[in-house]
C-alpha positions as CSV (number, residue, x, y, z in Angstrom):
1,X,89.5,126.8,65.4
2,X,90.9,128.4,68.2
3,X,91.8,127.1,71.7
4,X,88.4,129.6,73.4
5,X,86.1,128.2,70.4
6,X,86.9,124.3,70.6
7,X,86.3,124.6,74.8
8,X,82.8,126.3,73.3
9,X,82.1,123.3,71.1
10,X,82.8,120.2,74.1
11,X,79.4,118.8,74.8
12,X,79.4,116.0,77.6
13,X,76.7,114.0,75.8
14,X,79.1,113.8,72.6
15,X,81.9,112.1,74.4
16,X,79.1,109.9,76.2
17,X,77.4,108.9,73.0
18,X,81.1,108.2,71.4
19,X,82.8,106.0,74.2
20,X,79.2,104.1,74.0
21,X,79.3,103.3,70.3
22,X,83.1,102.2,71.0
23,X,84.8,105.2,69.5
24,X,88.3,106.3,70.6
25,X,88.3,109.8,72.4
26,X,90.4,112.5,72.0
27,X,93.1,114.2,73.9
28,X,90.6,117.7,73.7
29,X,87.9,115.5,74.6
30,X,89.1,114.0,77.8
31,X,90.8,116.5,79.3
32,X,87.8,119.0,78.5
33,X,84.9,116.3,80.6
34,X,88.0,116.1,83.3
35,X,88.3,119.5,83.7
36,X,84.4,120.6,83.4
37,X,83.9,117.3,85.9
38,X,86.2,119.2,88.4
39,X,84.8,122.4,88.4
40,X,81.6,121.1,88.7
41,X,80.1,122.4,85.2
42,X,78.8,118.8,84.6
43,X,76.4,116.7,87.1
44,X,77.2,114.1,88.6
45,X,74.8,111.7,86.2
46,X,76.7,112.3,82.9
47,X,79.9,111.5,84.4
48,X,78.5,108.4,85.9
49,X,77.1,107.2,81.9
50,X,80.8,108.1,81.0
51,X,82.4,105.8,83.4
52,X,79.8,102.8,82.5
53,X,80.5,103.3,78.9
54,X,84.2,103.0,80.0
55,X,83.1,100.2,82.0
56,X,81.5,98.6,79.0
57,X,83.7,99.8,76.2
58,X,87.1,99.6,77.5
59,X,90.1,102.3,76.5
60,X,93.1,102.5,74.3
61,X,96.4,102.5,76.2
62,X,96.9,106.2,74.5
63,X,93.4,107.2,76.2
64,X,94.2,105.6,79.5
65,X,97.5,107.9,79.8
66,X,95.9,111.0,78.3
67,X,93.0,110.0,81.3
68,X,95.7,109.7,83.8
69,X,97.6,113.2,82.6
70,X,94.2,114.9,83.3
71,X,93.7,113.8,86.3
72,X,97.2,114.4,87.2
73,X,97.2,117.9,85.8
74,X,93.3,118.7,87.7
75,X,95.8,119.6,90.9
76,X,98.8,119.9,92.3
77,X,102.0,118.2,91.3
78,X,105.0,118.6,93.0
79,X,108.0,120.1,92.6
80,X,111.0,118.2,94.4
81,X,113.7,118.7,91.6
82,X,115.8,120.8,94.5
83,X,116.4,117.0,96.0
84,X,119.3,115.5,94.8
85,X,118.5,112.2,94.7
86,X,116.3,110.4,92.4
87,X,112.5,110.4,93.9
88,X,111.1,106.4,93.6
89,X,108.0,105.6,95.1
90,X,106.3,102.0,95.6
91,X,102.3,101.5,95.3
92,X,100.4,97.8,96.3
93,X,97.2,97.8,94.5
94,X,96.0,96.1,98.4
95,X,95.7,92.9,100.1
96,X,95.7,91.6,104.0
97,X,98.6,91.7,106.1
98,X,100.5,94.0,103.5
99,X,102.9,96.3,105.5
100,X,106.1,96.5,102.8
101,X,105.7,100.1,103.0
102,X,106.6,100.4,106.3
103,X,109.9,98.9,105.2
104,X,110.4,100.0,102.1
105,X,110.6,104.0,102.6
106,X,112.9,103.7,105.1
107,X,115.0,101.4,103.8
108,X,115.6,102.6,100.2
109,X,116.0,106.1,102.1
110,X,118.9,104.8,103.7
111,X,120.4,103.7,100.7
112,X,120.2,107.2,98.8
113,X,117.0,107.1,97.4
114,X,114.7,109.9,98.6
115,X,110.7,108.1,99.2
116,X,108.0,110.8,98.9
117,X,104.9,108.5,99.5
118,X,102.1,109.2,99.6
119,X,99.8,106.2,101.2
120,X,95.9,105.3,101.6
121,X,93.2,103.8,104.0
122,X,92.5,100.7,104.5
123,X,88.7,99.6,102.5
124,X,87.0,96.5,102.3
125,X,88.7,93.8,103.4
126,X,92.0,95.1,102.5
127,X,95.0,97.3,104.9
128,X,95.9,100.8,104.6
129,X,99.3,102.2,105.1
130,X,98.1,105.9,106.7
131,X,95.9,103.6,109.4
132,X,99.1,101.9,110.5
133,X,101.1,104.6,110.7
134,X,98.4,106.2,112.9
135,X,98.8,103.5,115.5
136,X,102.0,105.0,116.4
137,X,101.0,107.2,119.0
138,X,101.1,111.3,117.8
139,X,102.3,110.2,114.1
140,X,100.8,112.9,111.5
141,X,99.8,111.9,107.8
142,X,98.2,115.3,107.5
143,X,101.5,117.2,106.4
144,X,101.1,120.4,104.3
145,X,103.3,120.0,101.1
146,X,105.9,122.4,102.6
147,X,106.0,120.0,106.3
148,X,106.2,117.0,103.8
149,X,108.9,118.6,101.6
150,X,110.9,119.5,105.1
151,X,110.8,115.4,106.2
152,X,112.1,114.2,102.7
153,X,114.8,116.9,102.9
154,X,115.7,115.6,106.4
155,X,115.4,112.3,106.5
156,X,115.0,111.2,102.8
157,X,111.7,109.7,103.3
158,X,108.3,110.9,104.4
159,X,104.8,109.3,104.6
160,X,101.3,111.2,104.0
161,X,97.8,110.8,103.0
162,X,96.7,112.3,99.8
163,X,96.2,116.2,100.4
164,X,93.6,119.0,98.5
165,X,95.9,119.5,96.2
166,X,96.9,116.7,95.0
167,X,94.5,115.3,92.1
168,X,91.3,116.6,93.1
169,X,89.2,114.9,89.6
170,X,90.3,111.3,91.0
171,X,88.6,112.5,94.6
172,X,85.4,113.1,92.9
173,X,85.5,110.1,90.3
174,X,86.2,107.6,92.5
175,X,83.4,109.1,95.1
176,X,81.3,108.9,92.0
177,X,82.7,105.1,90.7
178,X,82.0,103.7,94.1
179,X,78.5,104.4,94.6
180,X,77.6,103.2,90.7
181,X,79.5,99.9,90.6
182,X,82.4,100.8,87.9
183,X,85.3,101.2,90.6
184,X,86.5,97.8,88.9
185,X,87.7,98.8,85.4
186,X,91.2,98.3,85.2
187,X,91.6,101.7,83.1
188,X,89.8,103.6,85.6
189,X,92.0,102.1,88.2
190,X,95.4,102.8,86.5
191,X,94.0,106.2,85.7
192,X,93.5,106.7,89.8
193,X,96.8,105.0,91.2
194,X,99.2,106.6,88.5
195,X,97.7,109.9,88.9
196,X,97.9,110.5,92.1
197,X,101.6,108.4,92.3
198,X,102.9,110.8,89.7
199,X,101.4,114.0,91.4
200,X,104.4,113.1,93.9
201,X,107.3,114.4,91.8
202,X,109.0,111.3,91.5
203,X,111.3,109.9,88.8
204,X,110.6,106.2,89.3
205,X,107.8,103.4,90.2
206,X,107.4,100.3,91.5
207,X,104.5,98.3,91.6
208,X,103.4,95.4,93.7
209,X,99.7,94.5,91.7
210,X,98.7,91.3,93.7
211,X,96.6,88.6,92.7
212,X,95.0,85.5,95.0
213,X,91.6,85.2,97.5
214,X,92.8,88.4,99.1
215,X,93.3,90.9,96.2
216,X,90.8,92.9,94.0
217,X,92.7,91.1,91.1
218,X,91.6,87.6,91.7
219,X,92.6,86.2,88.6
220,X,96.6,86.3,87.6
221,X,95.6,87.3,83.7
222,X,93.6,90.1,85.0
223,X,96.4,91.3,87.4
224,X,98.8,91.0,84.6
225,X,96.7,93.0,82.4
226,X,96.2,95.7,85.0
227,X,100.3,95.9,85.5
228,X,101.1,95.8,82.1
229,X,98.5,99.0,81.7
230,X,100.3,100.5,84.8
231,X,103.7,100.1,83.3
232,X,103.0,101.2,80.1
233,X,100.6,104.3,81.2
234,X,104.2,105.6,83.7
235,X,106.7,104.9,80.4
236,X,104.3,106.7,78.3
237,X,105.2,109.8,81.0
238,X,108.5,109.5,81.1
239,X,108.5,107.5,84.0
240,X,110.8,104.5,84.8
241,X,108.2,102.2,85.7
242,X,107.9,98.4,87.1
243,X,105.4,96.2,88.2
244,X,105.7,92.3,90.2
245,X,102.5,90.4,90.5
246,X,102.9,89.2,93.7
247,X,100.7,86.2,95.9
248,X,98.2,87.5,97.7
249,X,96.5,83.7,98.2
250,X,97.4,83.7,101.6
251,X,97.7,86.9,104.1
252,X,101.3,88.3,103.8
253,X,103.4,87.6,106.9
254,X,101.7,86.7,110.0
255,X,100.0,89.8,111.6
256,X,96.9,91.4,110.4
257,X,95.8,94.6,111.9
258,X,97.7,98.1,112.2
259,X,99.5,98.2,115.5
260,X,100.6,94.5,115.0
261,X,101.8,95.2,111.5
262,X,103.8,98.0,112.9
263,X,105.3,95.3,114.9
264,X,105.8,92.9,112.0
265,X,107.4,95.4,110.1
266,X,109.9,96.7,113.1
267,X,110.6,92.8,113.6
268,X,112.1,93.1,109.6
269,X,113.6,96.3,110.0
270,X,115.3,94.2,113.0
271,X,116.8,91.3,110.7
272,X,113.9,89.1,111.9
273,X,110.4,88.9,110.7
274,X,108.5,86.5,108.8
275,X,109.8,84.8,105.8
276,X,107.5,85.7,103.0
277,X,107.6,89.4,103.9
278,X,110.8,89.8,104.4
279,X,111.9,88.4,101.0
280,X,109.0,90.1,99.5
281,X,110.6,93.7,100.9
282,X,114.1,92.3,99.7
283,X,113.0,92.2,96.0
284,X,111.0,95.2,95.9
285,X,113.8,96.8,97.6
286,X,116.0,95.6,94.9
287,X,114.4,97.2,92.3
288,X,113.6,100.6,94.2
289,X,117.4,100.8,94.8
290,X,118.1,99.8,90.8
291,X,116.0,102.4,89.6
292,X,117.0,105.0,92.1
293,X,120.7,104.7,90.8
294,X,121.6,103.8,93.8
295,X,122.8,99.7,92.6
296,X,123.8,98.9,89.3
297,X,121.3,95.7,89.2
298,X,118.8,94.5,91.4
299,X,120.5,91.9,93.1
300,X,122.8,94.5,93.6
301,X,120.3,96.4,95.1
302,X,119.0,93.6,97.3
303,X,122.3,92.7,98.4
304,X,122.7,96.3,100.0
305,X,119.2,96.3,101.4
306,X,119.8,93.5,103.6
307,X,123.0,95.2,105.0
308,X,121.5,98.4,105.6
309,X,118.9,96.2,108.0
310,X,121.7,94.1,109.6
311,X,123.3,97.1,109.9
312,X,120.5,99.0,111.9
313,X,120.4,101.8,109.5
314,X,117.1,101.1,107.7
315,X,115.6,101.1,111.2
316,X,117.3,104.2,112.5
317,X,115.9,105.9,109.4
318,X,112.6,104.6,110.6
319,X,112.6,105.6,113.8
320,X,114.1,109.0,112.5
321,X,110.9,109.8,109.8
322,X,108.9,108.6,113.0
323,X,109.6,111.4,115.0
324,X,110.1,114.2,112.4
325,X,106.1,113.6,111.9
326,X,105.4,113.8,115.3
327,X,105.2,110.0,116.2
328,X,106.5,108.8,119.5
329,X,109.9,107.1,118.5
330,X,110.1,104.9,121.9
331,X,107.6,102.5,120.3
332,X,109.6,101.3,117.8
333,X,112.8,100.4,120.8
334,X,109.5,98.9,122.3
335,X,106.4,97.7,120.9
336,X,104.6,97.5,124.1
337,X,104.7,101.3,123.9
338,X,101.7,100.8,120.5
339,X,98.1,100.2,121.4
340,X,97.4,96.7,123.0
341,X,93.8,94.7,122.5
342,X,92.6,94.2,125.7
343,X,92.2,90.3,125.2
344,X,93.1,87.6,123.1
345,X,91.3,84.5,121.8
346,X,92.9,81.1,120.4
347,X,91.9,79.8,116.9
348,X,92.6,75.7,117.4
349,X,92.9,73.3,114.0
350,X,90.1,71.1,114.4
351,X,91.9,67.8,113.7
352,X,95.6,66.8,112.3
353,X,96.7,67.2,109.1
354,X,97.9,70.3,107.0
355,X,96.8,73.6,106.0
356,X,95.9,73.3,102.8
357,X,94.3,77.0,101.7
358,X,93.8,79.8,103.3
359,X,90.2,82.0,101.8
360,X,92.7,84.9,102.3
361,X,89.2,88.0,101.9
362,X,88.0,86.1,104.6
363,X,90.5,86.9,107.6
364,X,90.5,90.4,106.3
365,X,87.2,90.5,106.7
366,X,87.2,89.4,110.3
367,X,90.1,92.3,110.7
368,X,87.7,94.6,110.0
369,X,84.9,92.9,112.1
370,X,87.3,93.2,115.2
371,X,87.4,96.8,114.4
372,X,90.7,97.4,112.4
373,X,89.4,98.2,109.5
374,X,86.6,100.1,107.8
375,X,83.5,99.1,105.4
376,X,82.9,102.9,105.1
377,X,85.1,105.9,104.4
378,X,83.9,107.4,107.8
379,X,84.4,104.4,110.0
380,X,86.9,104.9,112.9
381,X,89.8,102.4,113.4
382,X,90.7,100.5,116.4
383,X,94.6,100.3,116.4
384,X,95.0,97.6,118.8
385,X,92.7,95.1,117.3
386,X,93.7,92.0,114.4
387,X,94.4,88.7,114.1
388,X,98.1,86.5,114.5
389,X,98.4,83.6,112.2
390,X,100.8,80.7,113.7
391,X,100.4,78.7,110.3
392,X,101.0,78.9,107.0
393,X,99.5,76.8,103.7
394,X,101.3,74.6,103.5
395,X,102.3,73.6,107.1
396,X,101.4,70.4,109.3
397,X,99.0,70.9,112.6
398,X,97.7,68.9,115.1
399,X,94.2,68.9,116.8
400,X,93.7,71.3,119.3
401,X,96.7,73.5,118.3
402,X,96.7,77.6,117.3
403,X,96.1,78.4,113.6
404,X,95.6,81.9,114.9
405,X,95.1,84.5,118.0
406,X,92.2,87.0,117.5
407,X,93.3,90.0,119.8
408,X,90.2,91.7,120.5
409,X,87.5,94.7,122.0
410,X,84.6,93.1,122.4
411,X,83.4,89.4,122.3
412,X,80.8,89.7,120.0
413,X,83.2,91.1,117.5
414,X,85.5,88.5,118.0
415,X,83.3,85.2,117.9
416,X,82.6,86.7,114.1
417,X,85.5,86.7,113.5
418,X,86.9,83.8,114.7
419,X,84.1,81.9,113.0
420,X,85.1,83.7,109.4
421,X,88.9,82.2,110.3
422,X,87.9,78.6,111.1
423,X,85.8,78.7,107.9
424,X,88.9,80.6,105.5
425,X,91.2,77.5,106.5
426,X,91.1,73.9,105.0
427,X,92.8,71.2,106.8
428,X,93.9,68.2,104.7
429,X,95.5,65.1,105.3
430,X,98.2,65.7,103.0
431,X,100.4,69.1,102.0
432,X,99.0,71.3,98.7
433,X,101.0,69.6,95.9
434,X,102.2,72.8,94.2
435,X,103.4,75.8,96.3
436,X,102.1,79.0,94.7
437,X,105.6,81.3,94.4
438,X,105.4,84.4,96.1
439,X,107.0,86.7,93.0
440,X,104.7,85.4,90.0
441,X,106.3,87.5,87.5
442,X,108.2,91.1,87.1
443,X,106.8,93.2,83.8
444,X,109.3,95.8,82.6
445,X,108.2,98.4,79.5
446,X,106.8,97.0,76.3
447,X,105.3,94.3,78.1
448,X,108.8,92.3,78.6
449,X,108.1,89.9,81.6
450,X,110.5,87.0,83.4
């Protein structure tokens, strides 16, 4: 049968009815509803049934990356083989207070490794990269692809939002998966993240797939699943791919909200910083660096990251990608320059003892109640609002003392919020007896893990 006469033969309701009884779907199959889907020669309601049968069913691991190629293939991908270093990128799969990106794109620029990222918006409880960025006052995500190609060629790095181009079936499936309650499918979701990752032309990937109160992957085994998919699905296309499930049981660093995390991650570009991030962006660095070619092992790799930030280069080649895209670069010599909240609020610990938990979902949520996040794709975002955590689990307080500042707009806004914090943290009278590690696990191809 030729290639005109099997197209003739693809009937949505077959692949429906087959992913429903549990069947395993075809390379022509897929790609042919993926390609119909984007050019709109389907509706919208046999696409949904497909996606609740995936739901329901599950995939393969050879379906998932023939999934992922579709969508990859539906638009753009880019060409950046006249760079001559090796393209790595870095994806979180989300949590609160997550700003290694900031770091990370600079930093491994600095090293050699050219960073063509390409970042999202903040849903739900959870941060997005493109929002922080936009607190810096005149910074563009909105590149064209030939702006974006002139930044990585300058600078080694560059940071935008997903453009037309760029995998236009995962636009309308994942329009499509959040309105009919099947955006949690871990297939679906490595379909989404690795298509649109691998649209960028890169060679490598690293993935931070979280897992606590403040991810989408609650559960470790479900995180591990989801990474080990990941991995896999970028090996699969030739991709050198790794993934660390990393703690997201407790807000990462201490400041929650976009101009603050800009801060934050300045104060680590700066040698400084909070502990947890900064090893957190060590590690990942590591591994960036290892798989760029630019350190023969990821200690090695490590190692050289923390010189280029003692060294000020890592920040330079911040404040260099800064201005190339338009930001104003005297904000990062001075952080008074970013958006300030107007006023601030104290969070006191309601008797002695220690903080034993922290309902992580919960002080992202307040974020977004102070305005610096969005519940809906169309929400604006207030830059100057978030939240400053003095404690972490783990640490002793005394009545009366800060566990956090709420820096806010309006009162209202922030009484929520501060009500969500003082309910998110447990005082006890004694420490947590187990300290949940901050690097749970790394998972290489074929599954391998340590």
């Amino acid at each position: 049968m030729s290639q005109a006469s099997a197209a003739q033969t693809f009937r949505a309701i077959d692949v429906i009815r087959k992913k429903r009884d549990g069947g395993e779907l075809s390379r022509h199959e897929i790609e042919s509803l993926i390609s119909a889907y984007t050019r709109d020669e389907i509706p919208d309601y046999q696409v949904s049934a497909w996606l609740m049968a995936v739901v329901l069913r599950g995939m393969t691991k050879v379906e998932t990356a023939v999934l992922t190629d579709a969508m990859l293939h539906s638009g753009e991908v880019l060409d950046l083989s006249s760079l001559p270093a090796k393209k790595v990128d870095k994806h979180s799969t989300g949590g609160v207070g997550d700003k290694t990106s900031l770091v990370l794109a600079p930093l491994a620029a600095a090293a050699g490794v050219a960073v063509p990222m390409i970042s999202g918006r903040g849903l739900g409880h959870t941060g997005g990269t493109l929002d922080k960025l936009e607190s810096i006052p005149g910074f563009n995500v909105n590149l064209s692809v030939t702006q974006f190609r002139r930044v990585l060629e300058t600078c080694g790095c560059a940071m935008i939002g997903q453009t037309a181009e760029i995998a236009p079936a995962d636009r309308k499936l994942y329009a499509l998966r959040d309105v009919t309650g099947t955006v949690e499918s871990p297939y679906l979701i490595c379909a989404s993240i690795m298509s649109k990752k691998l649209a960028e032309g890169i060679e490598a990937l690293v993935l931070d797939v979280k897992t606590g109160s403040g991810a989408f992957m609650k559960k470790e085994a479900d995180a591990v699943f989801l990474a080990e998919l990941m991995v896999e699905t970028g090996e699969r296309m030739g991709k050198r791919t790794v993934a660390l499930i990393t703690d997201m049981d407790q807000p990462l660093g201490n400041m929650i909200g976009n101009a603050l995390e800009v801060v934050e991650a300045v104060d680590v570009l700066r040698a400084g910083g909070p502990e947890d991030l900064r090893l957190l962006c060590l590690e990942l660095a590591g591994w960036m660096l290892y798989l760029g070619g630019v350190s023969g092992t990821v200690a090695d790799g490590k190692q050289r990251s923390e010189k280029l930030i003692s060294s000020g280069q890592a920040l330079e080649k911040f404040r260099q990608m800064v201005e190339l895209q338009g930001g104003d670069p005297r904000t990062i010599d001075d952080p008074r320059k970013l958006p300030r909240a107007p006023h601030t609020m104290a969070v006191p610990s309601p008797k002695n003892g220690y903080l034993a938990s922290l309902q992580c979902e919960q002080v992202g949520t307040a974020c977004v109640i102070l305005g610096g996040g969005r519940e809906r794709k169309e929400d604006s975002v207030d830059p100057a609002v978030g939240i400053v955590l003095h404690k972490k689990v783990g640490d002793r307080v005394s009545a009366g003392e800060p566990l956090a500042t709420i820096h806010y707009r309006v009162e209202n806004r922030a009484a929520r919020a501060r009500q969500l914090i003082e309910e998110s943290c447990q005082i006890a009278d004694s420490p947590p007896r187990e300290k949940r590690p901050l690097i749970h696990r790394v998972i290489e191809k074929s599954g391998k893990t340590n």
